[in-house]
C-alpha positions as CSV (number, residue, x, y, z in Angstrom):
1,X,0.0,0.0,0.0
2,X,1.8,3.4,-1.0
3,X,1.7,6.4,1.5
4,X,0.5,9.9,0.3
5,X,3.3,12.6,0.3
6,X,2.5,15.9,1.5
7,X,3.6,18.2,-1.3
8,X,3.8,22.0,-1.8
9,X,5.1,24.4,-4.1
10,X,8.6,26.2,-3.8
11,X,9.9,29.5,-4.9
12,X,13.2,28.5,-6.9
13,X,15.8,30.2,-8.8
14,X,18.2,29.3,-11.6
15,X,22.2,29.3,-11.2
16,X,22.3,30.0,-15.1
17,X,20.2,33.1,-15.4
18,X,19.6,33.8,-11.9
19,X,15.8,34.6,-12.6
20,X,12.9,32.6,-10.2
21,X,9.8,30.5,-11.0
22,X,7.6,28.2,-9.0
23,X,7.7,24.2,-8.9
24,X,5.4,22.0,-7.7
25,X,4.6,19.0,-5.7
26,X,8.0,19.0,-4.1
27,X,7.8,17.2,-1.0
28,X,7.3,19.0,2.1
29,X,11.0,18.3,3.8
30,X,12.6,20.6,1.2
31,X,13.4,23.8,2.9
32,X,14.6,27.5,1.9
33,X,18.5,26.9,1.2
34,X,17.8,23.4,-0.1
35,X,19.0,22.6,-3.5
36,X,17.2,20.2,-5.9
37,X,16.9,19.0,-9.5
38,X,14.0,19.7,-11.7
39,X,13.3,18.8,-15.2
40,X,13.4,21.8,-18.2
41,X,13.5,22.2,-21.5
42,X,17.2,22.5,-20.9
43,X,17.7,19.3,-19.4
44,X,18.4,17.9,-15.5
45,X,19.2,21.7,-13.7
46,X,20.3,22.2,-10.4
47,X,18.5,24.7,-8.6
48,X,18.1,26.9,-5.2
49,X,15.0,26.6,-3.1
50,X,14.6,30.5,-1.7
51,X,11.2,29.9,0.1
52,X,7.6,28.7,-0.1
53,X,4.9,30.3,-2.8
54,X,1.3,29.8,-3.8
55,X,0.4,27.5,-6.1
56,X,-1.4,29.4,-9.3
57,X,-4.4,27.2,-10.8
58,X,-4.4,29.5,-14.2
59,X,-0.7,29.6,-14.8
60,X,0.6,26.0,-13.4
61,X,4.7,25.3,-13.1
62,X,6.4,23.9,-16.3
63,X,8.7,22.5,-14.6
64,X,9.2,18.7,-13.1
65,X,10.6,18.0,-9.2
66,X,13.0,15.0,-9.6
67,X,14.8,14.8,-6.1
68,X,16.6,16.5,-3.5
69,X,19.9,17.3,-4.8
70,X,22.4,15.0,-3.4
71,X,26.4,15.5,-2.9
72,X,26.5,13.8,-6.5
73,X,24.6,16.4,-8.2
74,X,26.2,19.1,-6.8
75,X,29.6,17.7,-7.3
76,X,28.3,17.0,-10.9
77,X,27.3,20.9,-11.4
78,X,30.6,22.2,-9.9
79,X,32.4,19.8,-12.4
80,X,30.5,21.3,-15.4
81,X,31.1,24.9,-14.0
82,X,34.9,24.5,-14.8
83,X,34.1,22.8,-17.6
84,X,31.3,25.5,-19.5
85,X,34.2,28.4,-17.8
86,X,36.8,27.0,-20.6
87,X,34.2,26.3,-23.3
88,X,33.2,30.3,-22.9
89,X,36.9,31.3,-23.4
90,X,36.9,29.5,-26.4
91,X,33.7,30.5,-28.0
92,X,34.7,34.3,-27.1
93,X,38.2,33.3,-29.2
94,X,36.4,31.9,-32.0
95,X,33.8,34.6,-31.8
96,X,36.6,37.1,-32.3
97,X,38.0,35.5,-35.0
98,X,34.9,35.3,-37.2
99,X,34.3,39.3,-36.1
100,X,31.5,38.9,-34.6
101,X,30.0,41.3,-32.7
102,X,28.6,39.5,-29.9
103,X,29.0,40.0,-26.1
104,X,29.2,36.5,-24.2
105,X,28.2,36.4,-20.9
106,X,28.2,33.1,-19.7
107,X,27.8,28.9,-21.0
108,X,25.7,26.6,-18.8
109,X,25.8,22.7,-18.9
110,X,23.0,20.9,-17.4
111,X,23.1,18.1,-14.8
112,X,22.5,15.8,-17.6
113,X,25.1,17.1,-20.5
114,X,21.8,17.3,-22.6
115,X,23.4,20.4,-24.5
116,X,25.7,23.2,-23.7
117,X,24.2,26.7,-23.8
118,X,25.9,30.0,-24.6
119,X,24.1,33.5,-23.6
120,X,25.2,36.3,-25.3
121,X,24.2,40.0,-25.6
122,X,23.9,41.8,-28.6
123,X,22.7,44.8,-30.5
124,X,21.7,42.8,-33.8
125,X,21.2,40.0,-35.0
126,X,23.9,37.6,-35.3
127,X,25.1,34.9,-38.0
128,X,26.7,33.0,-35.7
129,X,26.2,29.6,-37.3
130,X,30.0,29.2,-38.6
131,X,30.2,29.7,-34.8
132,X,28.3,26.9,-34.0
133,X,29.9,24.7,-36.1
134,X,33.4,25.2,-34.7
135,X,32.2,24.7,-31.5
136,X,30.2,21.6,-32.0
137,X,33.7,20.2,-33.5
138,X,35.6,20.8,-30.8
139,X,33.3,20.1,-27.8
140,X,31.1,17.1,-28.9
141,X,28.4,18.3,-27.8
142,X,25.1,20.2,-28.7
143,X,25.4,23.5,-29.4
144,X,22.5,26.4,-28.2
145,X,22.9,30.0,-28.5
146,X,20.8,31.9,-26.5
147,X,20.6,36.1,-26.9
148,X,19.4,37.9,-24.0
149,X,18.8,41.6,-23.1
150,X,21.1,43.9,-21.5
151,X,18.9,43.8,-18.1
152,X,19.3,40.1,-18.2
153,X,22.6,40.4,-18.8
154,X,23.2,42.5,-15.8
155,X,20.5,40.0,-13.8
156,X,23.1,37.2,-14.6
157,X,26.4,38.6,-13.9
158,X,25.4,40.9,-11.1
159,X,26.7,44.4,-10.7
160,X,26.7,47.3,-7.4
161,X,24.2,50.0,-8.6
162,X,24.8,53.6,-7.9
163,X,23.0,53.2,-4.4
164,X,25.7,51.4,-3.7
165,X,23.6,48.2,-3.7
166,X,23.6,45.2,-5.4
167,X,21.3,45.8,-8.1
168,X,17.4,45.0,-7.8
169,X,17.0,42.3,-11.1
170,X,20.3,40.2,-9.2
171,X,18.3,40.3,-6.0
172,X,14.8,39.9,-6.3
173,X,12.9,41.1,-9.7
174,X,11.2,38.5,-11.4
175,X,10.4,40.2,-14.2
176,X,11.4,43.3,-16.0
177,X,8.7,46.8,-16.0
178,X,8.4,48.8,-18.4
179,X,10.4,52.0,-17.5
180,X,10.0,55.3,-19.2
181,X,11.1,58.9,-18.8
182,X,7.4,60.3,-17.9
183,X,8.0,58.6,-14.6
184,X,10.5,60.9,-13.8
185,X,8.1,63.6,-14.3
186,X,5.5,62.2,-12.7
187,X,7.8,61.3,-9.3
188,X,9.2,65.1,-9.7
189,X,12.2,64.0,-10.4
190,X,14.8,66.2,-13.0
191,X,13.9,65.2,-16.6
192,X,17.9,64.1,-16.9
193,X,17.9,60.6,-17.5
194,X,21.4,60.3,-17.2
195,X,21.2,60.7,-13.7
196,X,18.3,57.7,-13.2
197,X,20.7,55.2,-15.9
198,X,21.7,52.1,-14.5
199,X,24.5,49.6,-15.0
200,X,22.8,48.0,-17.8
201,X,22.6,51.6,-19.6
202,X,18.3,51.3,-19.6
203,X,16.3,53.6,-16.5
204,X,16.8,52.2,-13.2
205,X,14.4,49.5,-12.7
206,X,13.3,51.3,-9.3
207,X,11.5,53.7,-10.9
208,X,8.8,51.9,-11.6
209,X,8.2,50.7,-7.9
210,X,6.4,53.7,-6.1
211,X,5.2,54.8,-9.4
212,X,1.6,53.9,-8.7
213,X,1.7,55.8,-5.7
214,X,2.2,59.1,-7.7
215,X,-1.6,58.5,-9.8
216,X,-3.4,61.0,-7.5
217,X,-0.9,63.4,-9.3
218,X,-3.7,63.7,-11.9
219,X,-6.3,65.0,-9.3
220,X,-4.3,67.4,-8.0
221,X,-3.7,71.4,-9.4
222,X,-0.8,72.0,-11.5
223,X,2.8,73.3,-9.4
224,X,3.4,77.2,-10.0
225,X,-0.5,77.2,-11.1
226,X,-2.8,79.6,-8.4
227,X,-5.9,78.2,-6.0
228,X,-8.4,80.4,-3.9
229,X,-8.8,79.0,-0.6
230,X,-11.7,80.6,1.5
231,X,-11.5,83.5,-0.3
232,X,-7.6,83.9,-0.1
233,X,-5.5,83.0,-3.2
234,X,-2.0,80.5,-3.0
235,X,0.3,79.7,-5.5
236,X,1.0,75.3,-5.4
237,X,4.3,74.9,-4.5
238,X,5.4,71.2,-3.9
239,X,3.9,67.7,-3.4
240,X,5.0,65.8,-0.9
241,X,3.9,61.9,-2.2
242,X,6.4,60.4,0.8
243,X,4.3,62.3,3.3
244,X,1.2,63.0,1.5
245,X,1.3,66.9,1.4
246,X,0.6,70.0,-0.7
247,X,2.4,72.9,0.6
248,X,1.0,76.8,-0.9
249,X,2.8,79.8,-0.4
250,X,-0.1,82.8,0.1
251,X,0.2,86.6,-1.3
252,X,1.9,87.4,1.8
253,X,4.6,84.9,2.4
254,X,2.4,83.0,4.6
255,X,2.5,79.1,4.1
256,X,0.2,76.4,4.4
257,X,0.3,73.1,4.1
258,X,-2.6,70.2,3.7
259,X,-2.3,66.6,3.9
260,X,-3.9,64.1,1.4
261,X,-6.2,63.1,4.4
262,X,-6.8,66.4,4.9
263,X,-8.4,67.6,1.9
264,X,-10.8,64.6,1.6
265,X,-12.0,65.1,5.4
266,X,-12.5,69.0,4.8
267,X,-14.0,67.8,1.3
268,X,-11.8,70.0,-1.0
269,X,-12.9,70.1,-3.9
270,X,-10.9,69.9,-6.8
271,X,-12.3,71.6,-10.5
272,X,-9.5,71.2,-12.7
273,X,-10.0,72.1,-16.4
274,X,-11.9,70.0,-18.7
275,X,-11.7,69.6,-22.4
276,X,-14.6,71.5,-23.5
277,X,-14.8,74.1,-20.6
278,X,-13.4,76.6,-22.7
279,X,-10.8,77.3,-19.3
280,X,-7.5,78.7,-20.5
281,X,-4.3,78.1,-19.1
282,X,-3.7,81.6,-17.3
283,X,-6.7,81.5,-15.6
284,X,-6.8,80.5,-12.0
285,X,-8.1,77.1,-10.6
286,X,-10.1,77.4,-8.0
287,X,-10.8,75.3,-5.1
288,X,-13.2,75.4,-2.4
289,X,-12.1,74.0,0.9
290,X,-15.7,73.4,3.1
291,X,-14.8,74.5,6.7
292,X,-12.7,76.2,9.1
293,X,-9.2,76.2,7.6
294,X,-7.2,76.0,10.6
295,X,-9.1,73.4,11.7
């Protein structure tokens, strides 16, 4: 009579590319740290267990649990390590010899020797099947070329960002946002992209992390742009998204400041310019605040 395993699903990551998925139905003794072997479309891999995730019904794991790595797969891995180090050296040799413009990052060999795979980063397309050819001569083995992206390039290899960090995609992205210059505006941040240009040469991946935060941005009066409050009129000066503020400077130098709280329990109310109202840029906004303003 068998006996039922209790199974869950892990959080795993991949010592190739360093990016994470899910696997299922791994047994329950398998803890964070753990390393086992699961079954890909690359072959046998050794992987790292880096905690416990949800199971999703509508987007499954691809992926097959074999077993608990033992001291034989992992002295196995190390051994093809060394061995995919020197076939790298001599792919970059005999990638420099057929001029081509390529940037190889790293070779993998699975547990099982299914294939050897090269990543390499690149700005076009590459004819690198001369390449392959050599390579296949000299290392008996099958050959698989794999171009990847400069932030998975960086996500491989690792790199310090200018917060003098390890950078977020080597850490703990999954996967990649889209990240554009209008976040800088809408985060208030100098339109210099220069400045917000990571290691990879794209925007910093952090940009797009608090950029939700910034939406009420659309709700609120333009900066420079003048208000009347009870009767007095202020000129916007800043938002404040970390604490939630609005600060206005008065016709006298006087300063006052309302919280995001604030204005919906004093039920501000915002009339910002519509498409057909015919308002024109110079004129003022203006916004009623219902009760006592100091209160």
């Amino acid at each position: 009579m068998s006996v039922a395993i209790d199974t869950k699903t892990v959080r795993i990551r991949f010592l190739d590319t360093h990016k994470f998925s899910d696997v299922e139905n791994v047994p329950e003794d398998v803890q964070k740290g753990d390393f086992i072997v699961i079954e890909t479309e690359k072959g046998e891999e050794l992987v790292l267990v880096v905690g416990r995730s949800v199971p999703d019904p509508d987007n499954p794991s691809q992926y097959k649990f074999l077993r608990k790595a033992t001291k034989k797969d992992i002295s196995i891995f190390d051994k093809h390590e060394k061995e995919a180090e020197k076939a790298l050296a001599l792919c970059k040799k005999l990638a420099e010899n057929l001029g081509l413009k390529m940037n190889l990052l790293k070779s993998y060999i699975p547990l099982n020797r299914s294939k050897i795979m090269f990543y390499y980063v690149s700005e076009g397309r590459v004819d690198f099947r001369q390449l392959v050819k050599e390579l296949a001569k000299r290392l008996k083995m099958r050959i698989e070329m794999r171009q990847v992206g400069v932030r998975d390039g960086v996500q491989m290899a690792g790199a310090i960002g200018v917060c003098g960090q390890q950078c977020c995609c080597s850490v703990f992205i999954d996967k990649f946002d889209t990240v554009n210059v209008e976040m800088l505006e809408e985060q208030n941040l100098p339109p210099t992209p220069t400045k917000f240009t990571g290691i990879c040469g794209r925007l910093m991946c952090c940009l797009a992390f608090e950029v939700d935060n910034y939406s009420i941005r659309k709700n609120l009066p333009e900066l420079e742009s003048e208000v009347e409050i009870n009767g007095k009129k202020y000129v916007v000066k800043n938002y404040d998204f970390i604490k939630e503020t609005i600060t206005f400077y008065g016709e006298e130098g006087e300063i006052l400041v309302l919280t995001f709280d604030q204005i919906d329990e004093l039920g501000l109310k915002r009339e910002l310019p519509c498409d057909n109202c015919g308002m024109k840029n110079n004129e003022v906004e203006r916004i009623e605040l219902e009760g006592n303003e100091n209160s």
